[in-house]
Structure formats: structure tokens, C-alpha cells
PDB file of N, H, CA, C and O in Angstrom:
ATOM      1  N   UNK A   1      30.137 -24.808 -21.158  1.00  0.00           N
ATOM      2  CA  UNK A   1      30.712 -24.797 -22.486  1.00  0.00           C
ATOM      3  C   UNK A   1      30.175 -25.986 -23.270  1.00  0.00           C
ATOM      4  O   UNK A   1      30.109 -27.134 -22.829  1.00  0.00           O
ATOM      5  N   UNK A   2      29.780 -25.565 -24.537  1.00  0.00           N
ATOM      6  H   UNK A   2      29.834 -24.633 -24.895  1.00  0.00           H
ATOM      7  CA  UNK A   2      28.993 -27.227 -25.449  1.00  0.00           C
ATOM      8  C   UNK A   2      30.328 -27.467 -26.142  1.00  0.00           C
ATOM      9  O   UNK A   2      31.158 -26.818 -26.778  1.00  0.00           O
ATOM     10  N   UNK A   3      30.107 -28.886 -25.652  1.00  0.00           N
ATOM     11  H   UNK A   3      29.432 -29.413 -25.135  1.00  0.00           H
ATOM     12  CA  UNK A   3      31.783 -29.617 -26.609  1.00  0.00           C
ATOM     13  C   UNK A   3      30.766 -30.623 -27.509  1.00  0.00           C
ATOM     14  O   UNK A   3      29.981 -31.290 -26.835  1.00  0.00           O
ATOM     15  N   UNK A   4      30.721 -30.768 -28.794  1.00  0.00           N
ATOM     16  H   UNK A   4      31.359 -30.227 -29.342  1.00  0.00           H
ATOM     17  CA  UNK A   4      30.665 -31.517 -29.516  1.00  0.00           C
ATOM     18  C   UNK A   4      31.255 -32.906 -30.352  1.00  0.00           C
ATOM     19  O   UNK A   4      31.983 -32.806 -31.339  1.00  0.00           O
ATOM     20  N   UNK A   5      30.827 -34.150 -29.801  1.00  0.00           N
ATOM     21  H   UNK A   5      30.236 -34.231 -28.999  1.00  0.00           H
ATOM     22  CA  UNK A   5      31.364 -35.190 -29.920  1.00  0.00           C
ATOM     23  C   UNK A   5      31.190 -36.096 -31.292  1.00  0.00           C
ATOM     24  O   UNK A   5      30.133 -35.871 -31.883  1.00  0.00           O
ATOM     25  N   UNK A   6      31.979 -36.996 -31.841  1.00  0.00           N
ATOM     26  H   UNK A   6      32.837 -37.179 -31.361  1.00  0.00           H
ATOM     27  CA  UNK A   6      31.557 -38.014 -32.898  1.00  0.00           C
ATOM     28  C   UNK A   6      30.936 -38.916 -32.200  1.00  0.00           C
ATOM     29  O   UNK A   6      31.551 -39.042 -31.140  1.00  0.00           O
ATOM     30  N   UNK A   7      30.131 -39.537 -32.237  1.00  0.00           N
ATOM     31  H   UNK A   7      29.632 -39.435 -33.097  1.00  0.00           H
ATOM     32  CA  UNK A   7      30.028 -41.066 -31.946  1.00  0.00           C
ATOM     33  C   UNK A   7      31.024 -42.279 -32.657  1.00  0.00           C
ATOM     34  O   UNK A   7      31.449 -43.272 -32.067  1.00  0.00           O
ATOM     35  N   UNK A   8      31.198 -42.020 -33.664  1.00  0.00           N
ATOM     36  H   UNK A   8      30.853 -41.213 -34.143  1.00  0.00           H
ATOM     37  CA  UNK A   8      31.791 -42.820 -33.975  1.00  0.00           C
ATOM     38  C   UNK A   8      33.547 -43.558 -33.755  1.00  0.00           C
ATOM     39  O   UNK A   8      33.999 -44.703 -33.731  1.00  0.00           O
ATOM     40  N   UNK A   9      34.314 -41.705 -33.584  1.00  0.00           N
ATOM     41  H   UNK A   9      33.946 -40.775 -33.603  1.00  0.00           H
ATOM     42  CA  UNK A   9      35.833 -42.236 -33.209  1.00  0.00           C
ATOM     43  C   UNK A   9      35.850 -41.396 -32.239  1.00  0.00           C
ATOM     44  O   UNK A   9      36.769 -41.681 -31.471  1.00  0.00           O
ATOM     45  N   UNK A  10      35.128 -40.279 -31.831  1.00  0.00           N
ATOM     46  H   UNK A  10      34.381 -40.047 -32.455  1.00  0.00           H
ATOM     47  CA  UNK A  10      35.370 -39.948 -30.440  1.00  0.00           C
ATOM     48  C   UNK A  10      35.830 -38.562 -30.386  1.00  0.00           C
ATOM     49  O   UNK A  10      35.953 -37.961 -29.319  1.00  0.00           O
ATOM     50  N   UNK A  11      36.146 -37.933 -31.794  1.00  0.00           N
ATOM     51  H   UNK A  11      36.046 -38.422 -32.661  1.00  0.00           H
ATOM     52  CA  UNK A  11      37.144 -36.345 -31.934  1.00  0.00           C
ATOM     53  C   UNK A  11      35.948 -35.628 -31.406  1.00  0.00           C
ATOM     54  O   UNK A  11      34.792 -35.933 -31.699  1.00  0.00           O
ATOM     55  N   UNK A  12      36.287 -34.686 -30.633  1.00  0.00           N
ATOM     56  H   UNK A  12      37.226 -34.438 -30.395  1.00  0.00           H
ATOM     57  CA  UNK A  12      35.751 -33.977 -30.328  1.00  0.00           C
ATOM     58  C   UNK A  12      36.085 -32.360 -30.205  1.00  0.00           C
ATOM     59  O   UNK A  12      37.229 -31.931 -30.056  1.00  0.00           O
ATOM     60  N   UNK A  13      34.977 -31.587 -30.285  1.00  0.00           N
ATOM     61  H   UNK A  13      34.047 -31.935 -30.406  1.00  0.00           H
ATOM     62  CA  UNK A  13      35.401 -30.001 -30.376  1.00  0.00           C
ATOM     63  C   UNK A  13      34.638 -29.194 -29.775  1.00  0.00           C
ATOM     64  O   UNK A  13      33.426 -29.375 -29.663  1.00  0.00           O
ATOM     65  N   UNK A  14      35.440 -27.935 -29.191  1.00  0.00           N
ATOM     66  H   UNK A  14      36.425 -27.788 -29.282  1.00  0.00           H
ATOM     67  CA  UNK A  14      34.964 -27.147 -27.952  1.00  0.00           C
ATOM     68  C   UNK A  14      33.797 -26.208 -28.792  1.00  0.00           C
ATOM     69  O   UNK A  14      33.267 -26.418 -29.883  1.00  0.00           O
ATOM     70  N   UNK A  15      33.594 -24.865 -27.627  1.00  0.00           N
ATOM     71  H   UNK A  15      34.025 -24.694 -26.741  1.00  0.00           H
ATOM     72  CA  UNK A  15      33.049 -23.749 -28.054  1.00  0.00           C
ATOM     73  C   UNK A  15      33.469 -23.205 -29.570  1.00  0.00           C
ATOM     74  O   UNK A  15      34.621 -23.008 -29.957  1.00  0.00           O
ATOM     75  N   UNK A  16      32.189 -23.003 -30.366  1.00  0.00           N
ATOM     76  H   UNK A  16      31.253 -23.163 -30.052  1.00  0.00           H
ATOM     77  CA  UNK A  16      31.973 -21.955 -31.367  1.00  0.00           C
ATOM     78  C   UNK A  16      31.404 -21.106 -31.162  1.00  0.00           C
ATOM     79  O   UNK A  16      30.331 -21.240 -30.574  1.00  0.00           O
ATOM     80  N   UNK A  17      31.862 -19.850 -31.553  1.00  0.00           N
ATOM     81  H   UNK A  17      32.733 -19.741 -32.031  1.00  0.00           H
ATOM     82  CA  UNK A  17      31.107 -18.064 -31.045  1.00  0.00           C
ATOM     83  C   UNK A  17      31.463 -17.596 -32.740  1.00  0.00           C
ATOM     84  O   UNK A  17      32.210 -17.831 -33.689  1.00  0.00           O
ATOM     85  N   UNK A  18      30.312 -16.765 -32.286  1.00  0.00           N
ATOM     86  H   UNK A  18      29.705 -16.574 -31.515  1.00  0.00           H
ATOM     87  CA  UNK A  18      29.662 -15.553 -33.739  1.00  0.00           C
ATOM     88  C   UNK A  18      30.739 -15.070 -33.664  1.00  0.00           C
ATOM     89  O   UNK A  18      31.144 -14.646 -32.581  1.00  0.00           O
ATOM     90  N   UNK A  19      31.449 -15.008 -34.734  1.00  0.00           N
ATOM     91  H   UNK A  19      31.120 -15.352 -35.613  1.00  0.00           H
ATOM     92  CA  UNK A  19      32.471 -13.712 -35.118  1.00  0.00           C
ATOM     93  C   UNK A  19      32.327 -12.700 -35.412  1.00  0.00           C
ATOM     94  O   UNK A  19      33.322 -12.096 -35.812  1.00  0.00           O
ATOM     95  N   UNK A  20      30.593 -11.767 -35.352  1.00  0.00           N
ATOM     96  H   UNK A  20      29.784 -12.258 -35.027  1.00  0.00           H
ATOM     97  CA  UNK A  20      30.405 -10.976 -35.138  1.00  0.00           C
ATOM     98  C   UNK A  20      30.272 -10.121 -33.488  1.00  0.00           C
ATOM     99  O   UNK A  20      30.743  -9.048 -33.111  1.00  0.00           O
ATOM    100  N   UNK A  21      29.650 -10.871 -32.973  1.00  0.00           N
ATOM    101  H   UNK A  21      29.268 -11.742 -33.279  1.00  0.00           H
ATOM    102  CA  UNK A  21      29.069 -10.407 -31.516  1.00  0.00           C
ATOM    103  C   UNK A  21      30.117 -11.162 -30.537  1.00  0.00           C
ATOM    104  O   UNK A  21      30.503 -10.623 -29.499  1.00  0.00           O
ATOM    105  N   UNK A  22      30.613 -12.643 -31.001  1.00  0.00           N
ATOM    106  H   UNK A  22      30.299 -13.081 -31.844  1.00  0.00           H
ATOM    107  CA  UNK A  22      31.705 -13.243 -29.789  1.00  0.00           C
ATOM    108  C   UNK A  22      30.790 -14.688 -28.608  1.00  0.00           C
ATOM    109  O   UNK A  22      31.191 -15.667 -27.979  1.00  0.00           O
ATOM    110  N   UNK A  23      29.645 -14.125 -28.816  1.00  0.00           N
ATOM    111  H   UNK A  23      29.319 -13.329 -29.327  1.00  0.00           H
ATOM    112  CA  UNK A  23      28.608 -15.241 -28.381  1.00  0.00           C
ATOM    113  C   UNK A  23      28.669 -16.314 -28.375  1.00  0.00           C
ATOM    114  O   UNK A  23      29.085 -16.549 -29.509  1.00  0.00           O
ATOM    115  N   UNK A  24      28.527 -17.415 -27.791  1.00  0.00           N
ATOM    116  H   UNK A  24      28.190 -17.224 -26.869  1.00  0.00           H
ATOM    117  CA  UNK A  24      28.493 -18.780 -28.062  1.00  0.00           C
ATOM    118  C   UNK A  24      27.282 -19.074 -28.867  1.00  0.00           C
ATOM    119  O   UNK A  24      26.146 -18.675 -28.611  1.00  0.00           O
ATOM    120  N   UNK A  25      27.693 -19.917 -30.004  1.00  0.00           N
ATOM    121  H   UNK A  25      28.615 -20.242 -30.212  1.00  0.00           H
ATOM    122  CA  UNK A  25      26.179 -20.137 -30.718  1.00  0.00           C
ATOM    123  C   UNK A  25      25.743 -21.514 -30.038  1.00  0.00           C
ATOM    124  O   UNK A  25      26.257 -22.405 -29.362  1.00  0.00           O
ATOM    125  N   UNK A  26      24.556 -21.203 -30.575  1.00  0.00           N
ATOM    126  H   UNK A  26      24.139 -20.479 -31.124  1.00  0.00           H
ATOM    127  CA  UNK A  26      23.221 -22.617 -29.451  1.00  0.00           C
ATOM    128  C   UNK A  26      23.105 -23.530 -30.580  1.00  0.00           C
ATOM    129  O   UNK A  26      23.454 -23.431 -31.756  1.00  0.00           O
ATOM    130  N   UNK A  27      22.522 -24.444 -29.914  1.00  0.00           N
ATOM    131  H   UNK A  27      22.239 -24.524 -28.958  1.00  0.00           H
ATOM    132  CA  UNK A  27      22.453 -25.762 -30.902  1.00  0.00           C
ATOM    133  C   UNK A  27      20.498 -26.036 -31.038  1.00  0.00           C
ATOM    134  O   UNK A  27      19.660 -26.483 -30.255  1.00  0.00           O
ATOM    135  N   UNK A  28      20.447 -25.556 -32.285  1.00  0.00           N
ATOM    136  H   UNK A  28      21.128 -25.193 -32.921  1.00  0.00           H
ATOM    137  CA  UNK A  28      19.120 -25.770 -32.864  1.00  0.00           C
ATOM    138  C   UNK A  28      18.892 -26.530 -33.899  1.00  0.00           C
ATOM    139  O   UNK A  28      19.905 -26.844 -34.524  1.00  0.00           O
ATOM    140  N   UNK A  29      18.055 -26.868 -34.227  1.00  0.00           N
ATOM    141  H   UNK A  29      17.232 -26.613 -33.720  1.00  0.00           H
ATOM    142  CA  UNK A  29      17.518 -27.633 -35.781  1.00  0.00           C
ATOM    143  C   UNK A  29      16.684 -26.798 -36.366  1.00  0.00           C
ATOM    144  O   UNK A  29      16.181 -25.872 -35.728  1.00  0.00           O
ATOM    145  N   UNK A  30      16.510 -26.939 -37.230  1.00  0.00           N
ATOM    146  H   UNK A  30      16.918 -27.690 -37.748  1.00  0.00           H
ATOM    147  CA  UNK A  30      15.399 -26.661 -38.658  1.00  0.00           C
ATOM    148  C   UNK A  30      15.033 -27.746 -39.782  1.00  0.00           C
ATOM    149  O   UNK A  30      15.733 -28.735 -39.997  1.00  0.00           O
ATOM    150  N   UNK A  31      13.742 -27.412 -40.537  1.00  0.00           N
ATOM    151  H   UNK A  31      13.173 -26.608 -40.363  1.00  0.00           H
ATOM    152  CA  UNK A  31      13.490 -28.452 -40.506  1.00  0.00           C
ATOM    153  C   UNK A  31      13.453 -28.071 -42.695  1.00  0.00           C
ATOM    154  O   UNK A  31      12.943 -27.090 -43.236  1.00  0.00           O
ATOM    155  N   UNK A  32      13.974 -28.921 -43.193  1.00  0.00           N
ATOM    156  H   UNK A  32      14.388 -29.717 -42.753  1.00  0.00           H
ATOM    157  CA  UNK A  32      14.191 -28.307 -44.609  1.00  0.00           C
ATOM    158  C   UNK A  32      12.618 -28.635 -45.742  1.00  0.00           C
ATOM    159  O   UNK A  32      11.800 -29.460 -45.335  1.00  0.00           O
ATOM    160  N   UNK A  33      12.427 -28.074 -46.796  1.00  0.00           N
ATOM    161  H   UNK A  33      13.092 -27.404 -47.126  1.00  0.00           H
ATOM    162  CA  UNK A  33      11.349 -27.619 -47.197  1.00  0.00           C
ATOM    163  C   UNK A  33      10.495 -29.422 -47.661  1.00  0.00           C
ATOM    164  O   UNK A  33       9.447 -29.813 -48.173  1.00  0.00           O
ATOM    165  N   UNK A  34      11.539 -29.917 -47.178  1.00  0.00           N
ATOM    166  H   UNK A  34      12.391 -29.600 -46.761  1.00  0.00           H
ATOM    167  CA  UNK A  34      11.359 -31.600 -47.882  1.00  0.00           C
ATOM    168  C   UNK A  34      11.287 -32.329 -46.676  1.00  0.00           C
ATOM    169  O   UNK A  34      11.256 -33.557 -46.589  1.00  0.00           O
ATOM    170  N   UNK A  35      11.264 -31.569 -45.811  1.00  0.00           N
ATOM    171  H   UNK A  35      11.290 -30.572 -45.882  1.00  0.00           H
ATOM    172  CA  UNK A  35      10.940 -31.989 -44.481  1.00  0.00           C
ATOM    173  C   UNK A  35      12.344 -32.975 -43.270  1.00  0.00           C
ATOM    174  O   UNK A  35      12.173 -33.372 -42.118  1.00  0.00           O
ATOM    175  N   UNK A  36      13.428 -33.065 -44.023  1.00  0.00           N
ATOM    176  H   UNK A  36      13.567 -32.742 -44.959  1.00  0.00           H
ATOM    177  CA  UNK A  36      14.429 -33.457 -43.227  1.00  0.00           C
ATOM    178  C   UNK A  36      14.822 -32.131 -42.044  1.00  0.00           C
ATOM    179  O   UNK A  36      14.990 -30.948 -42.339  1.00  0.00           O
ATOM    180  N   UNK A  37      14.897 -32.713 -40.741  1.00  0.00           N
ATOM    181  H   UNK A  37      14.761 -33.674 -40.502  1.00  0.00           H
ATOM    182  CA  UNK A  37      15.517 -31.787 -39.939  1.00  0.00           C
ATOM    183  C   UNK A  37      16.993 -31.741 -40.034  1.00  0.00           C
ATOM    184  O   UNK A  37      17.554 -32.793 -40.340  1.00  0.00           O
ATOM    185  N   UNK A  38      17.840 -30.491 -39.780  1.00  0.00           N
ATOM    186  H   UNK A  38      17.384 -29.636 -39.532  1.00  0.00           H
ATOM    187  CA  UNK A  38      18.916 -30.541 -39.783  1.00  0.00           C
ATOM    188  C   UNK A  38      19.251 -30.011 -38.867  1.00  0.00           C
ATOM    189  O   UNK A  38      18.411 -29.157 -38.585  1.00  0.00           O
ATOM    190  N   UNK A  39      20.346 -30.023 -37.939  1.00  0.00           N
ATOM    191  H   UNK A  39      21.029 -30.717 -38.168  1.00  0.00           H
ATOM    192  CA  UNK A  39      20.961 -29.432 -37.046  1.00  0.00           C
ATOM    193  C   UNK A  39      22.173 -28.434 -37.599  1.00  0.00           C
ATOM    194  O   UNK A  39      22.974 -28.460 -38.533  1.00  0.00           O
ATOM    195  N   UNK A  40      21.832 -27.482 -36.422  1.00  0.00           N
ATOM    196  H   UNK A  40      21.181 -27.462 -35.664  1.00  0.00           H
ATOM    197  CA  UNK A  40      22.429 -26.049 -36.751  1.00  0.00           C
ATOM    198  C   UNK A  40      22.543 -25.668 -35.471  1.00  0.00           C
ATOM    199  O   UNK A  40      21.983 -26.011 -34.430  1.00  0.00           O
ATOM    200  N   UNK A  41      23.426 -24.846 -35.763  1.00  0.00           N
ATOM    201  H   UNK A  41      23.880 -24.567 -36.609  1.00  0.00           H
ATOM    202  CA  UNK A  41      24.558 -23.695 -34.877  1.00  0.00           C
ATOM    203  C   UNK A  41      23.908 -22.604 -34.655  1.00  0.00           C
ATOM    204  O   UNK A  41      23.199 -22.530 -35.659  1.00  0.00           O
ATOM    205  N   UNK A  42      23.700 -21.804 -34.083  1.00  0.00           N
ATOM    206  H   UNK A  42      24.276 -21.864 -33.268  1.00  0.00           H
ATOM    207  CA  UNK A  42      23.040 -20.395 -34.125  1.00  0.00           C
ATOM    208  C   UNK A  42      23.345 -19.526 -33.429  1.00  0.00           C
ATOM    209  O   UNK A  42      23.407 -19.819 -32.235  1.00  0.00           O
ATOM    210  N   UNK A  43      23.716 -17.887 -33.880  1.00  0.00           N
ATOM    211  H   UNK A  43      23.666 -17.649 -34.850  1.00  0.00           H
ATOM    212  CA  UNK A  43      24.087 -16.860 -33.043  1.00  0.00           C
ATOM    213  C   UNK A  43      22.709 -16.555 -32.129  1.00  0.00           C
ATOM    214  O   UNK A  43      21.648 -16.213 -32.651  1.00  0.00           O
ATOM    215  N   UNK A  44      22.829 -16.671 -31.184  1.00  0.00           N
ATOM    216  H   UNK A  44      23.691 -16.949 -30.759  1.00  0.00           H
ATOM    217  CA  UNK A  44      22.012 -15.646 -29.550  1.00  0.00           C
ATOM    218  C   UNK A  44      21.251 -14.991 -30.177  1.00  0.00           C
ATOM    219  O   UNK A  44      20.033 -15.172 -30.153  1.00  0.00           O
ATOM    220  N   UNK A  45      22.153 -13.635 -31.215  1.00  0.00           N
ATOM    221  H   UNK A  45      23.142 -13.489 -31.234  1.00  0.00           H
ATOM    222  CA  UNK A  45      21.997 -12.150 -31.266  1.00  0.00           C
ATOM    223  C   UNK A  45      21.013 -12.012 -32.750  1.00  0.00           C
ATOM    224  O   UNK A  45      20.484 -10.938 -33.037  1.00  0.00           O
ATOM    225  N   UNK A  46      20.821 -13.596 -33.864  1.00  0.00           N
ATOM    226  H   UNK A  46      21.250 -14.468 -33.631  1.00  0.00           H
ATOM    227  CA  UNK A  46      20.531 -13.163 -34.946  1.00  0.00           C
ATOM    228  C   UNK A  46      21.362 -12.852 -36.149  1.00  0.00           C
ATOM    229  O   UNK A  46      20.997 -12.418 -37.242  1.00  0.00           O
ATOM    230  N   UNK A  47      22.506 -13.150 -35.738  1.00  0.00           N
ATOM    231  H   UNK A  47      22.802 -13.502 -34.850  1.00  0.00           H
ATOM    232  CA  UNK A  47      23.586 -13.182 -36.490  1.00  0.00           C
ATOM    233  C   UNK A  47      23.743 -14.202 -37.739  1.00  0.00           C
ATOM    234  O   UNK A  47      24.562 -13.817 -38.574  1.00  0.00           O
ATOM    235  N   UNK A  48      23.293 -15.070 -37.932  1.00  0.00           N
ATOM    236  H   UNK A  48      22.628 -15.383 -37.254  1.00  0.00           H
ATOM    237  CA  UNK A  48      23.214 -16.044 -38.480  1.00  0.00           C
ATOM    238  C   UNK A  48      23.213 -17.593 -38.064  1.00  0.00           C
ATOM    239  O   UNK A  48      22.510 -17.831 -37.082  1.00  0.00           O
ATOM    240  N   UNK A  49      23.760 -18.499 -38.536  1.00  0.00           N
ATOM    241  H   UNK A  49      24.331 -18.306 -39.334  1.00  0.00           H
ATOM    242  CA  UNK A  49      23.415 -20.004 -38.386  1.00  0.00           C
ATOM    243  C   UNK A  49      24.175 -20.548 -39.417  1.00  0.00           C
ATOM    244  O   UNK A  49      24.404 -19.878 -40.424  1.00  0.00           O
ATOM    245  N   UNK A  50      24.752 -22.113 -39.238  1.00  0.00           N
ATOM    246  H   UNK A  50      24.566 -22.657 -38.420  1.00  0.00           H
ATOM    247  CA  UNK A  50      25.717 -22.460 -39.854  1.00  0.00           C
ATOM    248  C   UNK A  50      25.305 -24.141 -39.683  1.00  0.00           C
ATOM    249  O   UNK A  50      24.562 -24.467 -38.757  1.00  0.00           O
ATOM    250  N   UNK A  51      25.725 -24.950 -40.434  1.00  0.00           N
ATOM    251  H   UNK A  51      26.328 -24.685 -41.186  1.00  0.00           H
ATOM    252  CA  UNK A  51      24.729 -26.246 -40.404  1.00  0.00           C
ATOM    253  C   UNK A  51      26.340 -27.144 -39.033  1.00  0.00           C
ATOM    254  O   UNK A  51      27.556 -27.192 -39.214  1.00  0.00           O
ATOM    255  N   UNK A  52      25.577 -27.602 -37.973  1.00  0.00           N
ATOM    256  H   UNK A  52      24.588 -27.563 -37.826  1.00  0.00           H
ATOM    257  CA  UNK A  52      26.418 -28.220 -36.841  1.00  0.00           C
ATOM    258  C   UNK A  52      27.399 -28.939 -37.867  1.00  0.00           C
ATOM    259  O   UNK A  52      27.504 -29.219 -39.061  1.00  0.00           O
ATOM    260  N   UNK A  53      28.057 -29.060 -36.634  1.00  0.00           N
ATOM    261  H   UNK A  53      27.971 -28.833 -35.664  1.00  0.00           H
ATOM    262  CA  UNK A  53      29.849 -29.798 -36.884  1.00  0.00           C
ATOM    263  C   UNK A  53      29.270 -31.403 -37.578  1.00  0.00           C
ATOM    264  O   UNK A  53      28.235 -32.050 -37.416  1.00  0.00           O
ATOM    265  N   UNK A  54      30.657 -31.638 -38.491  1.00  0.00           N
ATOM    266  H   UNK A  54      31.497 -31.112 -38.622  1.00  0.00           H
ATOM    267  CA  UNK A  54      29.865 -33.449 -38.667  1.00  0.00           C
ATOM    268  C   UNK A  54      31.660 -33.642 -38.790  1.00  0.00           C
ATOM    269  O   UNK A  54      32.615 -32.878 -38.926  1.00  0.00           O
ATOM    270  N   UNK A  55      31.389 -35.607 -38.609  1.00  0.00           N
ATOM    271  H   UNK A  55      30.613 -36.228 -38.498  1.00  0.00           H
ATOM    272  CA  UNK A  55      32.401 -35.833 -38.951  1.00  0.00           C
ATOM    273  C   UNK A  55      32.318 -37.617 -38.765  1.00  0.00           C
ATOM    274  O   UNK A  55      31.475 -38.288 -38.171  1.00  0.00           O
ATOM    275  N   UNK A  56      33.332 -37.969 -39.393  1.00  0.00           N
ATOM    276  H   UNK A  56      34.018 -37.423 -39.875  1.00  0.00           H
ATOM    277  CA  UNK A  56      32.944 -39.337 -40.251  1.00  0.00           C
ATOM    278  C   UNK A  56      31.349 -39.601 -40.572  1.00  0.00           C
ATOM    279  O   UNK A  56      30.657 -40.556 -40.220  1.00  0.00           O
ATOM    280  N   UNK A  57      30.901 -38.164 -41.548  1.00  0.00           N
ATOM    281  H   UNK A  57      31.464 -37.388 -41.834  1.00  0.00           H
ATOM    282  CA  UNK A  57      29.990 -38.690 -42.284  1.00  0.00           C
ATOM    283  C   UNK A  57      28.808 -38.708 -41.412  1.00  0.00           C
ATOM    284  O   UNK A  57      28.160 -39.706 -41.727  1.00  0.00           O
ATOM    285  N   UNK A  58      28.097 -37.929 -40.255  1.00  0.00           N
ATOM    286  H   UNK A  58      28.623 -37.118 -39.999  1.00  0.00           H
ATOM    287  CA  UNK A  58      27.262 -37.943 -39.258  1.00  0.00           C
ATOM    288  C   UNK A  58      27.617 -36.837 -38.769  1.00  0.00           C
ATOM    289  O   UNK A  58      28.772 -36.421 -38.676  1.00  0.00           O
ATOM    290  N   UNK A  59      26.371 -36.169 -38.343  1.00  0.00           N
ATOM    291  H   UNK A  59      25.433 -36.507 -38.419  1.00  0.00           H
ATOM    292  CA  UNK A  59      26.935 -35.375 -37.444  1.00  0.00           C
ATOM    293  C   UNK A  59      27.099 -35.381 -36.124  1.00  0.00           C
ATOM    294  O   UNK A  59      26.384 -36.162 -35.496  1.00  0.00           O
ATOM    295  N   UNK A  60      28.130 -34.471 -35.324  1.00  0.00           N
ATOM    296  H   UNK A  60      28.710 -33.837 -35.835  1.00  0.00           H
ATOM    297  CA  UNK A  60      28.148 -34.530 -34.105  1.00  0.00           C
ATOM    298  C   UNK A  60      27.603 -34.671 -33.231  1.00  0.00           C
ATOM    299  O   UNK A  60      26.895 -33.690 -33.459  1.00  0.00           O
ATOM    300  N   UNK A  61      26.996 -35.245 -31.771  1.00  0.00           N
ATOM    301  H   UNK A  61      27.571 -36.041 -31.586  1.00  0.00           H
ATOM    302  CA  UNK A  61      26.408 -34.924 -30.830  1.00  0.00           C
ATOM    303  C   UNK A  61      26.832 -33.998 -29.564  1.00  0.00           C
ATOM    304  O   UNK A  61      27.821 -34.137 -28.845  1.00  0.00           O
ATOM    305  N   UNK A  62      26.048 -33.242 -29.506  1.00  0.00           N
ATOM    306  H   UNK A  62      25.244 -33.129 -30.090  1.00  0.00           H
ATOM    307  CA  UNK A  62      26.330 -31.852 -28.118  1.00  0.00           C
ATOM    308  C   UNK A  62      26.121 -32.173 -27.077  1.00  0.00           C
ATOM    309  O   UNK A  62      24.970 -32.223 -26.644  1.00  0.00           O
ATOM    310  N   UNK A  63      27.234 -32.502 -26.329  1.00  0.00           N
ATOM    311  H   UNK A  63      28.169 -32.461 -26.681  1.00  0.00           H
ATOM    312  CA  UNK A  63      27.533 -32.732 -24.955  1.00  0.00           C
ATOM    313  C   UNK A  63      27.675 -31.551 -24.214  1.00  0.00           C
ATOM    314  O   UNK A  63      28.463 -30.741 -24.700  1.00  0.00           O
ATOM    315  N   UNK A  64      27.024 -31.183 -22.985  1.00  0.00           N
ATOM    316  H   UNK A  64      26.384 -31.841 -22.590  1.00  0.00           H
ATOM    317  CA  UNK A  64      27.586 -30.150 -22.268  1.00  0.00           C
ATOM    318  C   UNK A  64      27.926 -30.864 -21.035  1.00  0.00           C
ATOM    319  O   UNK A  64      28.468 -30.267 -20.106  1.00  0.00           O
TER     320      UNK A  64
END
């Protein structure tokens, strides 16, 4: 299961799944047309993608 952590205060949060298919989404990046990478969420199946968890202002790191 990927639990996603702050670095900074420590909240942390379990599994996210496609609410289409039920899947656990994977943890990928992309990289934007200005060239910053961003981290993202992604369905298995093609379902879509959603920009990763953040919080105090950073985003999360994926612990499994």
C-alpha cells in the first residue's frame, strides 16, 4: 500500500484508487511545457491523473 508522507509535520495519507476502475493509482511525474517536473497520481487502466497530494506547501513524499 503507498502511504504518502509530509516532510515537514509528518500527516500522512493512505491508498488512492480510480473511482472509475477501483485501482490503486501509481506515483509518476511529468514534466510541464516550461520544463518543471511535477508529480502525479495515475490510474493503471488510463483513467486519468491528478497532480500528487501536497501539504504545508510541498508536496508529499511516497513511502511504501
Amino acid at each position: 500500500m503507498a502511504v504518502y508522507k509530509c516532510e515537514v509535520c509528518g500527516m500522512s495519507i493512505g491508498t488512492m484508487t480510480c473511482g472509475t476502475c477501483g485501482k490503486e493509482l501509481e506515483h509518476s511525474s511529468i514534466t510541464t511545457e516550461t520544463g518543471e517536473t511535477v508529480h502525479v497520481s495515475e490510474c493503471p487502466d488510463g483513467h486519468g491523473k491528478i497532480k500528487s497530494p501536497m501539504c504545508c506547501g510541498q508536496d508529499m513524499t511516497r513511502t511504501d
